[in-house]
Backbone as CSV, one residue per row, in Angstrom:
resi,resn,N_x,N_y,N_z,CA_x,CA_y,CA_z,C_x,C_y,C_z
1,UNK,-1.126,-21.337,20.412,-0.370,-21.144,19.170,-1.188,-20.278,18.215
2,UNK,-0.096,-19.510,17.468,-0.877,-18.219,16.827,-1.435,-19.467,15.566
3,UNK,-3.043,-18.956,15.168,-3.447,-19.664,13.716,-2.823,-19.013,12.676
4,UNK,-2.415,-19.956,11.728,-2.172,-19.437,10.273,-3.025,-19.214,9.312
5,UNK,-2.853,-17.869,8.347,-3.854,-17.567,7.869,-3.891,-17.914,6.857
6,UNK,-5.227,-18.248,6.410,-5.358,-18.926,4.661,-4.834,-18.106,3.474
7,UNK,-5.118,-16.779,4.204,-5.066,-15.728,2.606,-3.966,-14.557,3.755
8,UNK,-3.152,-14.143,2.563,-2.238,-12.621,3.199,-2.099,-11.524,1.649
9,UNK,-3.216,-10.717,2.445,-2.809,-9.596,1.835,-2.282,-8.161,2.097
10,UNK,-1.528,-8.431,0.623,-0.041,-7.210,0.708,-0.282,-5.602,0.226
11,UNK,-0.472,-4.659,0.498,-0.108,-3.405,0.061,1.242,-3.628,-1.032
12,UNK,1.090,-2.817,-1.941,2.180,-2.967,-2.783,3.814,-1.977,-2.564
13,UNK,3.056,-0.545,-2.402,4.619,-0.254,-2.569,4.663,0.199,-0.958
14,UNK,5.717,-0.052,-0.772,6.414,0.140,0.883,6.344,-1.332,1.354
15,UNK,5.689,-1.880,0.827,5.452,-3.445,1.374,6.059,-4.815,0.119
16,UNK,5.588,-4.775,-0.902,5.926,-5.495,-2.210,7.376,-5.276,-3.191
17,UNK,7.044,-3.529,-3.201,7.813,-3.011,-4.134,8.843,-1.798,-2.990
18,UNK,9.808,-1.568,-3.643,10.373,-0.669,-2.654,10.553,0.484,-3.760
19,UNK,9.602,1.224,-3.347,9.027,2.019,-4.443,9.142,3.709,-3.870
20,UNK,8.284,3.543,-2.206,8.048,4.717,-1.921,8.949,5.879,-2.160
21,UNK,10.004,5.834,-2.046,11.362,7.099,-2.189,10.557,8.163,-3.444
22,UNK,10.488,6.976,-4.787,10.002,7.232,-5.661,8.947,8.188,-5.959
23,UNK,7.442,7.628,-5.152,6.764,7.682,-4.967,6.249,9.603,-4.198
24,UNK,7.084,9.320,-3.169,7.477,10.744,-2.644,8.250,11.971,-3.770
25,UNK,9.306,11.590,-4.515,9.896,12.378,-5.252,8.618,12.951,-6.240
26,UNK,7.745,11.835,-7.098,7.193,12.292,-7.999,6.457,13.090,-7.169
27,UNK,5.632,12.984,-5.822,4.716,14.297,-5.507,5.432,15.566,-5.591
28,UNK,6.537,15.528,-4.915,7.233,16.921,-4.703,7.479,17.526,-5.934
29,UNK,7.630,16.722,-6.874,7.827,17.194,-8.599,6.199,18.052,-8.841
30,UNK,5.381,17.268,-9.042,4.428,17.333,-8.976,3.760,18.560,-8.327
31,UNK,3.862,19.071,-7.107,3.326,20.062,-5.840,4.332,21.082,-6.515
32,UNK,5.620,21.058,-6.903,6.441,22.148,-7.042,5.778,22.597,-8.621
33,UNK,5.207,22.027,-9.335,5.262,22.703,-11.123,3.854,23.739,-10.607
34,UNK,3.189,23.157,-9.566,1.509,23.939,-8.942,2.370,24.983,-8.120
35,UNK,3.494,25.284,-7.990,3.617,26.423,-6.687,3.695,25.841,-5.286
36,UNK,3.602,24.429,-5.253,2.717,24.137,-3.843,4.616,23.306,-3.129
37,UNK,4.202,22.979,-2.548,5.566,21.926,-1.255,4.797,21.358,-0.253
38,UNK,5.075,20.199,0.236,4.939,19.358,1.459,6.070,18.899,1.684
39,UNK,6.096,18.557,3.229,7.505,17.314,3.346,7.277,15.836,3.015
40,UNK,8.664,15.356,3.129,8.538,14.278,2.692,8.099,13.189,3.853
41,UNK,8.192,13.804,4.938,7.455,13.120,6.104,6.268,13.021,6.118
42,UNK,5.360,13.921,5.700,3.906,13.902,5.478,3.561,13.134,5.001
43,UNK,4.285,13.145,3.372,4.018,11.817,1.868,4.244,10.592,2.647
44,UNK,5.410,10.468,3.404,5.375,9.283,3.854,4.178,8.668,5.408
45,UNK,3.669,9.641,5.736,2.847,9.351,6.949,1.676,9.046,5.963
46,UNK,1.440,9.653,5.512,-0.209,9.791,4.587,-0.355,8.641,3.523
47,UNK,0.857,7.844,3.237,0.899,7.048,1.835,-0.204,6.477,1.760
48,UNK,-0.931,6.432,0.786,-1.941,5.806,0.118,-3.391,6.413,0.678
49,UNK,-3.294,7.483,1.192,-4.815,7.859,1.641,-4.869,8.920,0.391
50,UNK,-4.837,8.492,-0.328,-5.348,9.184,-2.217,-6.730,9.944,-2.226
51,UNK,-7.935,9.863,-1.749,-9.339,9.921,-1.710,-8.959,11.616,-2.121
52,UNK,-9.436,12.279,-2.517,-9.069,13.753,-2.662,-9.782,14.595,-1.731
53,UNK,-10.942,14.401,-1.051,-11.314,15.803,0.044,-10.030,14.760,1.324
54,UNK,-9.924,13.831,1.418,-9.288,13.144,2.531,-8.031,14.201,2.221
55,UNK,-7.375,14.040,1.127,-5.855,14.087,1.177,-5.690,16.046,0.967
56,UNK,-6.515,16.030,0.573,-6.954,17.654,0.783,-6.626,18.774,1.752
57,UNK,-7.266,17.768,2.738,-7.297,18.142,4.157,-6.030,17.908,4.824
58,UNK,-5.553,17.118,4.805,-4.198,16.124,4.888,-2.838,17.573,4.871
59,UNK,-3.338,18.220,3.078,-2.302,18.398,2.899,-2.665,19.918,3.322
60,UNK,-3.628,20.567,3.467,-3.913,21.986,4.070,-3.437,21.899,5.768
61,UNK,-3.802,20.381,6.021,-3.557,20.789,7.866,-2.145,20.805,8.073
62,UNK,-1.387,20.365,6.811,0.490,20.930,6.490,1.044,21.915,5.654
63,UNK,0.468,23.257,5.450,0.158,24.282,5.229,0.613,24.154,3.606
64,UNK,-0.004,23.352,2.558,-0.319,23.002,1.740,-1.820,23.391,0.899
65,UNK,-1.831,24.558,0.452,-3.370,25.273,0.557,-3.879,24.212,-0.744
66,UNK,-4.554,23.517,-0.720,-4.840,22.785,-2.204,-6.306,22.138,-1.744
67,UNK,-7.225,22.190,-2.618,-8.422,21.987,-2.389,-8.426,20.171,-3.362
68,UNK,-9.897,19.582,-2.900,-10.161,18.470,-3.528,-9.771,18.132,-5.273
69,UNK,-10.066,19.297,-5.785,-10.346,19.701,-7.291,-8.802,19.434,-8.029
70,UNK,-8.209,20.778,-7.169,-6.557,20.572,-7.772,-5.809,19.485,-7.395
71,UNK,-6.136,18.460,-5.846,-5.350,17.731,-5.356,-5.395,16.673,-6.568
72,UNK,-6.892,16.446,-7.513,-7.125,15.326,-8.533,-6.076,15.718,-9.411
73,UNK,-6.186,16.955,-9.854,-4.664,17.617,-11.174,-3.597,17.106,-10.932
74,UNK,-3.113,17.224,-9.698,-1.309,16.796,-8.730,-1.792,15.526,-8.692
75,UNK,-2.711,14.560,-8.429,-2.351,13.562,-8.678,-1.856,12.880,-10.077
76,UNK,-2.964,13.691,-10.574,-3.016,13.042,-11.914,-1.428,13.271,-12.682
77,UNK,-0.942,14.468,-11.999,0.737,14.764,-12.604,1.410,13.617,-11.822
78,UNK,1.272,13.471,-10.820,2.503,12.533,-9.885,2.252,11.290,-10.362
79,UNK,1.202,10.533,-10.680,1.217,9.658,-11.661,1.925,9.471,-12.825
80,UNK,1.839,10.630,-13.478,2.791,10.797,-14.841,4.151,10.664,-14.704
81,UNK,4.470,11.356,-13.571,5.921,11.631,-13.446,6.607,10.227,-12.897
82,UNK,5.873,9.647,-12.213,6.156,8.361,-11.231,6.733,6.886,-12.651
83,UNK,5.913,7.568,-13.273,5.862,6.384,-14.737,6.945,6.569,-15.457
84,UNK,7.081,7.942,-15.801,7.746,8.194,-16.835,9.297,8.284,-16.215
85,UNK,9.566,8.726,-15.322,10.873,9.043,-14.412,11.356,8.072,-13.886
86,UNK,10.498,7.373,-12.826,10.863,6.290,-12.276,10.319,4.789,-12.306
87,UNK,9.686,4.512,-13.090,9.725,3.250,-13.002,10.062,2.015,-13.896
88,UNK,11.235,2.397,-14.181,12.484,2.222,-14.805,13.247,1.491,-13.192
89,UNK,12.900,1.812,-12.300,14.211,1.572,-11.058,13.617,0.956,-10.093
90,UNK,12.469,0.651,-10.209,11.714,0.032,-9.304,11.462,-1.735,-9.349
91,UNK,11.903,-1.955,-8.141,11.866,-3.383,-7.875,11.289,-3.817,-6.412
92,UNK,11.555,-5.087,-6.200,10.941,-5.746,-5.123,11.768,-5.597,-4.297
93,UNK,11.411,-5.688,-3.106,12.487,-5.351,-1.099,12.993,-6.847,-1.703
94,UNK,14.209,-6.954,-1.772,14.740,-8.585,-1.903,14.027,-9.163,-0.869
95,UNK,13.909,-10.695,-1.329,13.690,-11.745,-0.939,11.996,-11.595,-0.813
96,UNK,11.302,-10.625,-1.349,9.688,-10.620,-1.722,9.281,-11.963,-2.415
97,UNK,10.067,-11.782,-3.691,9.510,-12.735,-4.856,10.178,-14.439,-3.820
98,UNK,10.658,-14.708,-3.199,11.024,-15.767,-2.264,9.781,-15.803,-1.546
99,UNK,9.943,-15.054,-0.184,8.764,-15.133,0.327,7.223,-15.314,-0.270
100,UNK,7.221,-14.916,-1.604,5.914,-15.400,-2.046,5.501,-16.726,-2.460
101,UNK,6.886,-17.262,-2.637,6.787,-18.744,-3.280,6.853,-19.650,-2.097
102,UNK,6.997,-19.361,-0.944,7.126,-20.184,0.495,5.431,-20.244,0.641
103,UNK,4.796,-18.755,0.113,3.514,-18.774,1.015,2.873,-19.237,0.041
104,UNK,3.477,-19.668,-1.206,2.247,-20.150,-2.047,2.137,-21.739,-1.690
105,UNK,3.368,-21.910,-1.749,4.011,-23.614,-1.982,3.114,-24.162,-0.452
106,UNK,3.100,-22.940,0.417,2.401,-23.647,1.964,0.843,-23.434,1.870
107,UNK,0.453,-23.045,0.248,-1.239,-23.186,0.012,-1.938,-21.937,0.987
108,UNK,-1.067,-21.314,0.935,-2.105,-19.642,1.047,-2.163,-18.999,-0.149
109,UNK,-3.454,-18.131,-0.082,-3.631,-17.487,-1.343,-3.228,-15.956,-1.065
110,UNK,-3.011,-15.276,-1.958,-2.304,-13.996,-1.637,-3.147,-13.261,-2.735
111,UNK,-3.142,-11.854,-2.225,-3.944,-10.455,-2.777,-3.163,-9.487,-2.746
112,UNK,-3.416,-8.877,-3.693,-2.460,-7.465,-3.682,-3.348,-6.513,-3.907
113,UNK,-3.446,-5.505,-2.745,-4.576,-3.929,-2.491,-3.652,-3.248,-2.510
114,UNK,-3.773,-2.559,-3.220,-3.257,-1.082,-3.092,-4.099,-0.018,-3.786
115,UNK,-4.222,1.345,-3.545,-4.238,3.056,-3.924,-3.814,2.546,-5.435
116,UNK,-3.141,2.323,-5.632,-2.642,2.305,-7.200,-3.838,2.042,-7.944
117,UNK,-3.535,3.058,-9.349,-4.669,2.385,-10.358,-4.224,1.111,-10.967
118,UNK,-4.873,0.666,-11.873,-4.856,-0.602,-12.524,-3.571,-0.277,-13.481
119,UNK,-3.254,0.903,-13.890,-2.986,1.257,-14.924,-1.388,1.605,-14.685
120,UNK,-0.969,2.254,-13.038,0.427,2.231,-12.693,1.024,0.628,-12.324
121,UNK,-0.007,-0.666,-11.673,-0.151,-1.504,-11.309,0.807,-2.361,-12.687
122,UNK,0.100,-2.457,-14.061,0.212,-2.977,-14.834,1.808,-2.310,-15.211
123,UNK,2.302,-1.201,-15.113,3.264,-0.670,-15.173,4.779,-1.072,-14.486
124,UNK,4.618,-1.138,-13.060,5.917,-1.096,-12.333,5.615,-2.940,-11.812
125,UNK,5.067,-3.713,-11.920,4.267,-4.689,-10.879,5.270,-6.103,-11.899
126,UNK,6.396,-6.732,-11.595,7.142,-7.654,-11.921,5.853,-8.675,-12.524
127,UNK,6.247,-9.232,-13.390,5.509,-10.619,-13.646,5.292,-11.746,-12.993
128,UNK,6.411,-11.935,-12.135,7.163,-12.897,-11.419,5.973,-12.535,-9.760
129,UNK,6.307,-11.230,-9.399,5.003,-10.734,-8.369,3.159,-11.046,-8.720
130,UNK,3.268,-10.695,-9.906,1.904,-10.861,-10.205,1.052,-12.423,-10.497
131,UNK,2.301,-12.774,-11.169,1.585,-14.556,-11.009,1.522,-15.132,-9.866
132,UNK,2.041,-14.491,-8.748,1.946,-15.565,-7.567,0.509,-14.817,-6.601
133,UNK,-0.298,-13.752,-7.485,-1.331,-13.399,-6.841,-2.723,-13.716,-7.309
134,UNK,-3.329,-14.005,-6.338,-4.943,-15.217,-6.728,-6.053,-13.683,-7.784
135,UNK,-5.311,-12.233,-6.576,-6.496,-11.578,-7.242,-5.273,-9.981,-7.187
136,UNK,-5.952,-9.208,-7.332,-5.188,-7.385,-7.497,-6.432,-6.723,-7.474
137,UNK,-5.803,-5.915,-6.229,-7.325,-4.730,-6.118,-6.781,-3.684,-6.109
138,UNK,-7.000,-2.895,-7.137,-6.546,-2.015,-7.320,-7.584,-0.911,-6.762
139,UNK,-6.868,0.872,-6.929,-7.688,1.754,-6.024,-9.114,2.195,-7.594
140,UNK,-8.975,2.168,-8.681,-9.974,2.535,-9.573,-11.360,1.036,-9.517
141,UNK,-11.075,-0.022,-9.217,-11.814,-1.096,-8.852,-13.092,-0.963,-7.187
142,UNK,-12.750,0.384,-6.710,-13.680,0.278,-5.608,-13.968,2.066,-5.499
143,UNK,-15.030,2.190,-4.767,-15.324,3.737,-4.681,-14.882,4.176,-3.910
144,UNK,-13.925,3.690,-2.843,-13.405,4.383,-1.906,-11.768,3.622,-1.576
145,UNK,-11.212,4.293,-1.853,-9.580,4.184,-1.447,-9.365,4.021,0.069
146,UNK,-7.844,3.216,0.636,-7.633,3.568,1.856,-7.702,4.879,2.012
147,UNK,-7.893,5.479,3.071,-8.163,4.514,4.625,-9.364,4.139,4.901
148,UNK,-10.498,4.153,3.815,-11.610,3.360,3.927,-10.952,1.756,3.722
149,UNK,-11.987,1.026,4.488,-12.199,-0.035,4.164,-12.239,-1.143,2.834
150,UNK,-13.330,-0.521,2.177,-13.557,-1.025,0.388,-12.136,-1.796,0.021
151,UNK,-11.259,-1.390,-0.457,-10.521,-2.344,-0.836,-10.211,-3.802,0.003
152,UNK,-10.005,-4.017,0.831,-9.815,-5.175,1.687,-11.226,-6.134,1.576
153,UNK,-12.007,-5.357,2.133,-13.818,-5.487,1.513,-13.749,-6.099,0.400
154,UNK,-13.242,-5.730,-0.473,-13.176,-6.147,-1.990,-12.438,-7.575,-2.246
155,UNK,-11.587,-7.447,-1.505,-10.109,-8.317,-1.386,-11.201,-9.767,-0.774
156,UNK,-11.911,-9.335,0.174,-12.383,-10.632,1.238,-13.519,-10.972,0.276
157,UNK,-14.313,-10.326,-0.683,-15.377,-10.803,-1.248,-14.465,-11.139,-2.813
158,UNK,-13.364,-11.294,-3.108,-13.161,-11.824,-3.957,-12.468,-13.120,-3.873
159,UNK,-11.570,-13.228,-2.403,-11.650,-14.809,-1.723,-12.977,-15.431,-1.469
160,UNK,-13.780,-14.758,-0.992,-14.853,-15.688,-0.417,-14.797,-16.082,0.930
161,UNK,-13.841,-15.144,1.281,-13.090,-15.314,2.596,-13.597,-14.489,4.143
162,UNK,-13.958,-14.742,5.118,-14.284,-14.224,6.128,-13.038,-13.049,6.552
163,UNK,-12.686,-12.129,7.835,-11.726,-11.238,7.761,-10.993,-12.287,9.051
164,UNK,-11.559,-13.365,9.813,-10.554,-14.028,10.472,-9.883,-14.789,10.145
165,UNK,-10.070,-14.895,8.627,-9.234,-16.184,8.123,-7.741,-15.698,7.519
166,UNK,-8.215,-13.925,7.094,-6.819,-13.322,6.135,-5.819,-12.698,7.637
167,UNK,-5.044,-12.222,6.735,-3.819,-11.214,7.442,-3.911,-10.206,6.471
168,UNK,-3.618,-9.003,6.859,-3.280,-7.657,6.272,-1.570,-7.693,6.288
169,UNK,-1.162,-7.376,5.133,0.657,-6.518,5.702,0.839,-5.032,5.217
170,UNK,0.847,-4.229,5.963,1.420,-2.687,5.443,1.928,-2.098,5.953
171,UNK,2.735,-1.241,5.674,3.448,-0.256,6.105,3.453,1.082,6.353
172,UNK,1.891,1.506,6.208,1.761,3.126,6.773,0.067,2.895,7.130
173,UNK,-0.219,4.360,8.452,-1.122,4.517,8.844,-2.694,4.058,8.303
174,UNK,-2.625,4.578,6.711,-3.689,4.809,5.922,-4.300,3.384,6.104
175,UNK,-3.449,2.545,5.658,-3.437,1.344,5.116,-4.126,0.387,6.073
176,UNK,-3.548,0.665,7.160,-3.540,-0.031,8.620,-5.240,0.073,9.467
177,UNK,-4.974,1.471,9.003,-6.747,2.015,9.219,-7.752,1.434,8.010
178,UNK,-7.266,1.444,7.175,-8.393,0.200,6.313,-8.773,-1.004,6.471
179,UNK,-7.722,-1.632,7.067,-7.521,-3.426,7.165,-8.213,-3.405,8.695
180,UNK,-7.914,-2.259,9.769,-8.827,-2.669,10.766,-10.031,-2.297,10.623
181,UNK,-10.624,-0.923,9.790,-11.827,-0.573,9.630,-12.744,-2.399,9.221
182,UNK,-11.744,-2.854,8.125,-12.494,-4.041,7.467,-12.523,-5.451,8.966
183,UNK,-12.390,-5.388,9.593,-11.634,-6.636,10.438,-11.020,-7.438,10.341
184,UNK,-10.003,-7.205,9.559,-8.705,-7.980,9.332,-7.467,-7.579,9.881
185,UNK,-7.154,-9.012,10.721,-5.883,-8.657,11.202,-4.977,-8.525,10.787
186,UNK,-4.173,-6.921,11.344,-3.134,-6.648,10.136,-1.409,-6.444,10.808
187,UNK,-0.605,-6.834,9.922,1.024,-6.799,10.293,1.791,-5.592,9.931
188,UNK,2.411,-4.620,10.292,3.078,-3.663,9.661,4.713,-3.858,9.669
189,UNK,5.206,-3.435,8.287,6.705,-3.329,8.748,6.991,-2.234,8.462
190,UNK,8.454,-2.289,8.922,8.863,-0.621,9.524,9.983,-0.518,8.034
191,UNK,9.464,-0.472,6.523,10.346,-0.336,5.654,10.184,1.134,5.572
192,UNK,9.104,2.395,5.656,9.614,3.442,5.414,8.724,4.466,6.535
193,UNK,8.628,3.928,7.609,8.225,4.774,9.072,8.397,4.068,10.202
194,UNK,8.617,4.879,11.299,9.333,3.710,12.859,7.834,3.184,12.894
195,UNK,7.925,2.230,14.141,7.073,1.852,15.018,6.369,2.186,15.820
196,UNK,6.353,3.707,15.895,5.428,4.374,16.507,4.551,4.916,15.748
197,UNK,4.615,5.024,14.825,3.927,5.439,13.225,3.004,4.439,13.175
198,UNK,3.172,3.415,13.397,2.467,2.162,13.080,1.700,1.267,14.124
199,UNK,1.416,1.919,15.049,0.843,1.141,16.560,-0.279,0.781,16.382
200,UNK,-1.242,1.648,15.154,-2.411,0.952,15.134,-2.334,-0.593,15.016
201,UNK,-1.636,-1.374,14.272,-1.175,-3.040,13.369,-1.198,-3.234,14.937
202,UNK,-1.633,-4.671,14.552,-1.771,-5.684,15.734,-0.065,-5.982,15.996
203,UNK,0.364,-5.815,15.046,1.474,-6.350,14.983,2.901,-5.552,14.105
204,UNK,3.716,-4.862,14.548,4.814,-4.575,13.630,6.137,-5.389,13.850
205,UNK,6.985,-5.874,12.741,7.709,-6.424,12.146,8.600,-5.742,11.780
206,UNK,10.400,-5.869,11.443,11.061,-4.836,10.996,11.648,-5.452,9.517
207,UNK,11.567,-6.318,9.784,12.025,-6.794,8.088,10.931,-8.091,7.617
208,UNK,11.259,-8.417,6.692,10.272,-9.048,5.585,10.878,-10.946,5.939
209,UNK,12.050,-10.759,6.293,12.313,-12.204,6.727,11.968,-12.737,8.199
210,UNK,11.428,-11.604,9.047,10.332,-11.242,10.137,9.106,-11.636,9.720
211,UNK,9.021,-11.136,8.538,7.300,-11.240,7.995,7.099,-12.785,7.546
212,UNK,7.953,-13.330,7.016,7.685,-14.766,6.764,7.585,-15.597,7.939
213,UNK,8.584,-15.720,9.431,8.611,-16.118,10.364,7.406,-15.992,11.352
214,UNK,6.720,-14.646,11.059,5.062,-14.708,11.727,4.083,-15.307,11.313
215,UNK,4.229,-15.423,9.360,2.924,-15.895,8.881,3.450,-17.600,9.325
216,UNK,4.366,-18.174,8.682,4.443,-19.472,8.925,5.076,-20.161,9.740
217,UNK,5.174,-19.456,10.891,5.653,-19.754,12.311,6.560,-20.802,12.700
């Protein structure tokens, strides 16, 4: 029988919040005021690998000419735009704020990592989501963003927690490559890329009432 894990931590948007659409629009806003374009397949393969020579590269090897320097500028716009435009419309994948109260009421503690600063976090992040979390690691709280490790790292030294005791849940590559870099076993669902996108996860899931049925079996 699979063990249940003490602690599950969530990536926020594609996983918490159903955000990404969003998320994607503000880059393309963003890349278009610079001259620049990517697809929206990229934004969505790459989500949350923010680090700037990382995403740099990312976005030159998709003929996106943008160096470390300017990628910080476009972020720093797609941030703006993400706030000011959309997050007004942003909410939770139904039945999130449920599922959190099953996993609290069954005495797991829950974390929320994400790329996000503290500062979009405090912005789009329900009240109702945030009280049911022990801690929030945000991406300005560690020196290295997914798809490094550090955040989860962060996440396990602020439980006190070993990496066999948590679960990871996310929904894109970046993410997935952090939680295994850290050794935590991690779950992916397929809210905004198939399952082949996601093979690194020990485990993919297609919906969130999936995701409750694995953690508490």
């Amino acid at each position: 029988m699979k063990k249940r894990p003490g602690s599950v931590l969530f990536d926020m948007d594609g996983v918490i919040l159903d955000s990404m659409s969003y998320h994607v629009r503000a880059w393309q806003e963003a890349l278009s005021e610079h001259g620049l374009s990517v697809s929206a397949e990229v934004l969505y393969l790459h989500e949350g690998a923010i680090e700037p020579d990382t995403a740099a590269a990312i976005f030159q090897k998709n003929g996106c000419p943008v160096d470390s320097h300017q990628f910080y500028a476009i972020l720093e716009r797609q941030e703006q735009i993400f706030v000011s435009h959309y997050r007004s419309v942003i909410r939770p994948f139904p039945g999130v704020p449920h599922i959190l109260k099953r996993l609290c009421d069954a005495g797991q503690k829950l974390v929320l990592v994400t790329s996000s600063y503290g500062e979009i976090v405090e912005n789009v992040l329900p009240s109702e989501i945030r009280d049911r979390m022990n801690h929030i690691i945000t991406g300005d709280q560690v020196s290295r963003r997914k798809p490094f490790p550090d955040p989860y790292l962060a996440a396990l030294s602020a439980l006190g927690q070993g990496p066999e005791s948590c679960l990871v849940v996310e929904n894109a590559p970046a993410g997935i490559t952090a939680a295994k870099a850290a050794a935590i076993p991690c779950v992916a669902l397929t809210t905004t890329l198939d399952k082949e996108c996601l093979s690194e996860a020990d485990t993919v899931l297609t919906s969130h009432a999936e995701l409750i049925d694995y953690i508490l079996g």
